[in-house]
C-alpha positions in Angstrom: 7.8 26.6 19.6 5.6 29.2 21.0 2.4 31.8 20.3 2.4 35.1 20.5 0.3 38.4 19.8 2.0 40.7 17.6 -0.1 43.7 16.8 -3.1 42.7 17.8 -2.5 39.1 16.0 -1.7 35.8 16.7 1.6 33.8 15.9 3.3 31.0 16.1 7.0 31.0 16.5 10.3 28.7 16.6 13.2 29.2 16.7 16.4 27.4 14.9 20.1 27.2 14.0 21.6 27.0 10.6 24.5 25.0 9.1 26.7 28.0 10.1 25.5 27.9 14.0 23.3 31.6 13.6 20.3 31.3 15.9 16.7 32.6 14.2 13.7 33.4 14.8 10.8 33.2 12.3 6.9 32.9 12.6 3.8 32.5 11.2 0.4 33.5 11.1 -2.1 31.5 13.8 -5.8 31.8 13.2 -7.0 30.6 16.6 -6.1 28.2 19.2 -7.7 25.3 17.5 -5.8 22.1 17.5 -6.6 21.9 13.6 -5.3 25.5 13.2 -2.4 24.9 15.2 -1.6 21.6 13.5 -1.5 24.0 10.0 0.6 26.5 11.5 3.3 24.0 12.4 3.4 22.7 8.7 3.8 26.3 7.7 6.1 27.1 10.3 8.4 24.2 9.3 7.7 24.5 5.4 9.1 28.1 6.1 12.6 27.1 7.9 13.1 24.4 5.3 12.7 27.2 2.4 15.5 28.9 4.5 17.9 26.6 4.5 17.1 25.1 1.2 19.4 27.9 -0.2 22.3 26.2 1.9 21.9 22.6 1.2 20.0 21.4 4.6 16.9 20.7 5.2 15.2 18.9 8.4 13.3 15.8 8.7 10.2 17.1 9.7 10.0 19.3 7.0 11.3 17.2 3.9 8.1 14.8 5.4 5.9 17.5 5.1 6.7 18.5 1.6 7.0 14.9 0.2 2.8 13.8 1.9 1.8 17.2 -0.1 2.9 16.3 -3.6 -0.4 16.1 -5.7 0.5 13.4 -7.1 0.7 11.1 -4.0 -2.7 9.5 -3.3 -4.9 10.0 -0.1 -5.2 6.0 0.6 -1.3 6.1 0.1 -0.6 9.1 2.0 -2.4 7.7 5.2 -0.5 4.3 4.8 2.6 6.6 5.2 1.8 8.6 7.7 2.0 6.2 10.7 5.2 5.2 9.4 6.8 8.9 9.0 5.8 9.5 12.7 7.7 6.6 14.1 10.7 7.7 12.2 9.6 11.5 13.9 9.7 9.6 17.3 12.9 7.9 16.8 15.2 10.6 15.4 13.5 14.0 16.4 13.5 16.3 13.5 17.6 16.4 12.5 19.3 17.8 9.2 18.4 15.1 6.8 22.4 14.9 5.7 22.6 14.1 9.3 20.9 10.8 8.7 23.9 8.3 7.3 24.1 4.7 8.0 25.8 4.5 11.3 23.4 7.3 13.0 19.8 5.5 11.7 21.4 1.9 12.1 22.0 2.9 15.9 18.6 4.6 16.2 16.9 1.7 14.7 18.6 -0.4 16.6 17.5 0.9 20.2 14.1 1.2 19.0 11.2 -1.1 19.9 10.4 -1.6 15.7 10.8 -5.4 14.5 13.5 -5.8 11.7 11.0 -5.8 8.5 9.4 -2.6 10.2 12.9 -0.9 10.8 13.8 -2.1 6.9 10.7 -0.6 6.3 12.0 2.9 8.1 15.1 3.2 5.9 13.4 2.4 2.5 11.1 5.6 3.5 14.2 7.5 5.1 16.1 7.2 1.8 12.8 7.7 -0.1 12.9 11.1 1.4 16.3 11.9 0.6 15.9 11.1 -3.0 12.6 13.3 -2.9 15.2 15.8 -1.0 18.0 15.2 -4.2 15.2 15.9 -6.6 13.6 19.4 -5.6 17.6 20.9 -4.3 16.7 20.5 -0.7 20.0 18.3 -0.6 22.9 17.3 -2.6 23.0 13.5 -2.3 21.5 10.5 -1.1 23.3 9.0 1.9 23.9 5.3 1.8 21.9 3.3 4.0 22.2 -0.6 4.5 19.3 -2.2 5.3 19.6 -5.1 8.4 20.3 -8.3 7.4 20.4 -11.9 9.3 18.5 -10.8 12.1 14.5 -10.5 11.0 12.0 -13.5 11.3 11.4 -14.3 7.3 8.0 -14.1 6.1 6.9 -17.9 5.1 6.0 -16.6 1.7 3.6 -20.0 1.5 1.4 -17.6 4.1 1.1 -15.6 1.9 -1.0 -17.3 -1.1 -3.8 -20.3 -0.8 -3.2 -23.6 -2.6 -5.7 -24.8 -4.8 -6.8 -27.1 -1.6 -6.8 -24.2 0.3 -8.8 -21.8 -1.6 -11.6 -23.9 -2.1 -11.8 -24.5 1.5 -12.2 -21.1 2.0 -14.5 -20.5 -0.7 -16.5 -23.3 1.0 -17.1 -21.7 3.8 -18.4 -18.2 2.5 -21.7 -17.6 1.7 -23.6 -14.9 -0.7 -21.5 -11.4 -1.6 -18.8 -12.6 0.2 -18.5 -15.8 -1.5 -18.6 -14.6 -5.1 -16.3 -11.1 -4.2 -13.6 -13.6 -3.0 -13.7 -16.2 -6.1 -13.9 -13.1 -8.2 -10.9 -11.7 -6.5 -9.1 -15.0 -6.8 -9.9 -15.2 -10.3 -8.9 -11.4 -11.8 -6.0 -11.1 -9.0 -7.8 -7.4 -8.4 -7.2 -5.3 -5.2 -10.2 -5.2 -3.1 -10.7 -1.0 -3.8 -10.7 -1.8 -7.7 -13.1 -4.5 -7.2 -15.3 -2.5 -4.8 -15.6 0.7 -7.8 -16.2 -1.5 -10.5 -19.7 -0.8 -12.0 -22.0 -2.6 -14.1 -20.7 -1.3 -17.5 -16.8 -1.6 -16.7 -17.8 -5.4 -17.7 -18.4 -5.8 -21.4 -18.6 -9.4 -21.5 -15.3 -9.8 -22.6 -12.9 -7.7 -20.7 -13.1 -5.9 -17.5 -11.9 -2.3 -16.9 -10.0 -1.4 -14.3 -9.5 2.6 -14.5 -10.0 3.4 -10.4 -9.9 2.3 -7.0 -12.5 2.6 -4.0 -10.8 4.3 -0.7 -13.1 5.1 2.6 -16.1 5.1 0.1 -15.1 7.4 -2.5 -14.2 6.2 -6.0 -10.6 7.7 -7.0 -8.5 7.2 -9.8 -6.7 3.8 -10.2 -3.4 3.4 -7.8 -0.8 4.1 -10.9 -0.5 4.3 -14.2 0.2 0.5 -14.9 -2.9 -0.1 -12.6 -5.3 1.0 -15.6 -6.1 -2.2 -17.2 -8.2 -4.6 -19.1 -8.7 -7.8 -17.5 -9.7 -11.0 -19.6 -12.3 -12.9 -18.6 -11.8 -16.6 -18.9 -14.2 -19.1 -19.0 -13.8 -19.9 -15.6 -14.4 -15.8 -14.5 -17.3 -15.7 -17.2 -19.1 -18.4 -15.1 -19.1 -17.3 -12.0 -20.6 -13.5 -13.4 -23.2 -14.9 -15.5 -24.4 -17.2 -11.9 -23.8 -13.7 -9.6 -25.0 -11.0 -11.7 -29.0 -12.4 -11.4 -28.2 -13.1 -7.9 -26.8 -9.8 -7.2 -30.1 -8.8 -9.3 -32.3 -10.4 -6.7 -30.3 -9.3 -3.8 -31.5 -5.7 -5.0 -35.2 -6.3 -5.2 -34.7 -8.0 -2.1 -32.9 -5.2 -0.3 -35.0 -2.5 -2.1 -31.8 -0.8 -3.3 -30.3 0.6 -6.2 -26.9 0.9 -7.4 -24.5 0.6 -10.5 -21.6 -0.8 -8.1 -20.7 -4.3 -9.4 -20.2 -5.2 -5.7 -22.4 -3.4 -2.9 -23.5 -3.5 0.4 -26.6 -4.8 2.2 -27.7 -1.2 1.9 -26.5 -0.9 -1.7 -23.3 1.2 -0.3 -19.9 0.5 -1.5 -18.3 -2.6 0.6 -16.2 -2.3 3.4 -12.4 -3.9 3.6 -12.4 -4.0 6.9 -15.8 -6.0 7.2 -15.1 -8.2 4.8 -11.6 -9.3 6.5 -13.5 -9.3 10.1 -15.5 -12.0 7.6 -12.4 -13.6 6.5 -11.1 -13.6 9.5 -13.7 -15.4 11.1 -13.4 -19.3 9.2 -11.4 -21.9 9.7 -8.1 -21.4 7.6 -4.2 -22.6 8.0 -3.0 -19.1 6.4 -3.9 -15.3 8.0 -7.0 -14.5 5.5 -7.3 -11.1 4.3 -8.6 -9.5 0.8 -5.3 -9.2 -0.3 -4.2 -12.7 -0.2 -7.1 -13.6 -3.1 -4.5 -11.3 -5.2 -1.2 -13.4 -4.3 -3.5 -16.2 -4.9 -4.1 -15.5 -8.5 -0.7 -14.6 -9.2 0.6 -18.1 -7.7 -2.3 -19.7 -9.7 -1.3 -17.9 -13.1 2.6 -18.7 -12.2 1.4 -22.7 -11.5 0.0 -22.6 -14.9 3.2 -21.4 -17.0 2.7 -17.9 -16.9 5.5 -15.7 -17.4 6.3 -13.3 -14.7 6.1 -10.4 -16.7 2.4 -11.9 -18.1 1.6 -12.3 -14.5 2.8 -8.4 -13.7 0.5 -6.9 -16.4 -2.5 -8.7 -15.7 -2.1 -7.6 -12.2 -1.3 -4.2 -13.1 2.0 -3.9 -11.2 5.0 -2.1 -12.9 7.3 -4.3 -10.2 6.5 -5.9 -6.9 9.0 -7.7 -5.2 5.9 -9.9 -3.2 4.5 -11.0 -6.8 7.9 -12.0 -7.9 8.9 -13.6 -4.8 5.4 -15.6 -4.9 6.1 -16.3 -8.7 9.8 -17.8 -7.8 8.8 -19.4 -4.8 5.6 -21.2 -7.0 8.0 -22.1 -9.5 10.8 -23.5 -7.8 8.2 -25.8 -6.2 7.1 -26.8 -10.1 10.9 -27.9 -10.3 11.5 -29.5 -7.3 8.5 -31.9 -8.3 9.6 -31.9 -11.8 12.6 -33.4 -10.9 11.1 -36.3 -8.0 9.0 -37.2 -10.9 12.0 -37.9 -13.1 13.5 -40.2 -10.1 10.5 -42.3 -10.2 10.5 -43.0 -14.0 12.7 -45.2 -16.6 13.4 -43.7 -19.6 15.3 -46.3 -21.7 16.0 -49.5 -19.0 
């Protein structure tokens, strides 16, 4: 890849074979020499070969990337979780035909990379993610079967990944003010942290709680999906704890001289932080790693202790399908069984 004046204008060029072995050249416009403006050049320059060989059924890594991070319908907060991800998979493979990616070429590129096993399952869900996107739009004509590694990773303990009843209030216990009441309210609606953070005073009718958007980097967006738009009930137990916070959080703004509809705020009456509040988390005394997330796997193993079915415990989550959730609601159920069944050793029935 080059630059290049051509009539008095800049241009970026590259050159690059087709599935025939023909050698071409193509460029496009460059407005300066600015990183940013170079960085936007490239993704026209490789939007523009793979709109040349879409016609013949290939299309290259880099560029199917590209074109599946600019879909509209693919959040920002999303889009930057993928991003790191995608450019491993760049630095592993180069930028190949995406046919050229079967099982035995990415199995050996995984395997001589430095990525643990859940990260490298992680790299061939996206790589066949992108081929499906690739199917879709015509860039290719199939998805190529991928086999994901088995035997060989360090299981999760899915116990670390959900607090006990014992465990929770321990935690709880030794949080104080906003973050006290943010985590038993997490705990208690199984709500991500951004939907908690962009609730405002009237998503909470006294009844219900409306979930219709998220909080990402301080700006309110819409809600992750479609399934994520929901009404969560408040209990008895949730109804408590907002009828003890909300004239607390009402002092807490005369205190701090602030005003805001946000549910959940800031000492300056800003929308809260993730990454504070799991530097907070992070900071107590706890068995389990403690992030914001794991109030959510919390409630879910809370709701599945207390008979909940699965698919009751999905749609008050607002998950379409999570493998975590059900693995947590399994794992929290077996456990129900096991003890179930000691029990039944230590009793007499008829003698």
């Amino acid at each position: 890849m080059w630059t290049q004046e051509s009539r008095g204008k800049l241009r970026l060029y590259e050159r690059y074979t087709d599935p025939d072995g023909n050698d071409h050249k193509i460029s496009v416009p460059l407005a300066s020499n600015s990183a940013r403006d170079y960085k936007e050049a490239v993704s026209k320059l490789m939007l523009k070969i793979a709109d040349q060989e879409k016609g013949s059924d290939q299309i290259r890594l880099h560029s199917i990337i590209v074109k599946y991070l600019d879909r509209p319908d693919l959040k920002n907060s999303t889009k930057n979780s993928y991003q790191s991800l995608f450019g491993k998979i760049e630095d592993i493979f180069g930028n190949p035909y995406l046919s050229a990616m079967n099982n035995a070429t990415v199995k050996r590129k995984l395997s001589e990379s430095d990525l643990s096993i859940p990260r490298k399952n992680q790299a061939i869900k996206m790589i066949k993610s992108l081929q499906r996107y690739a199917v879709e739009y015509g860039y290719t004509s199939e998805v190529v079967s991928i086999r994901p590694f088995k035997g060989l990773q360090n299981r999760d303990n899915i116990e670390d990944k959900y607090l006990n009843t014992e465990e929770l209030q321990n935690v709880l216990s030794q949080l104080v003010a906003m973050d006290y009441y943010l985590a038993k309210f997490l705990a208690l609606t199984g709500c991500r942290f951004g939907e908690a953070a962009a609730l405002t005073l009237p998503d909470y009718d006294g009844k219900y709680i409306n979930i219709s958007k998220t909080m990402w980097r301080g700006s309110i967006q819409t809600a992750k999906t479609e399934t994520s738009e929901r009404q969560i009930y408040v209990q008895t137990e949730l109804r408590k704890l907002l009828a003890e916070y909300l004239p607390f959080r009402n002092t807490l703004l005369m205190a701090r001289g602030v005003r805001t509809e946000l549910l959940f705020f800031s000492a300056s009456g800003t929308p809260l932080n993730n990454s504070l509040f799991n530097h907070h988390l992070q900071s107590i005394e706890s068995n389990k790693p403690l992030h914001a997330h794991i109030f959510r796997h919390t409630h879910a193993s809370l709701l599945a202790e207390a008979g909940y079915s699965l698919e009751a415990v999905s749609r008050r989550l607002g998950h379409s399908d999570s493998d975590i959730t059900k693995k947590i609601y399994l794992h929290v159920t077996e456990k129900m069984k096991e003890r179930e069944e000691a029990q039944l050793d230590r009793i007499r029935l008829i003698d």
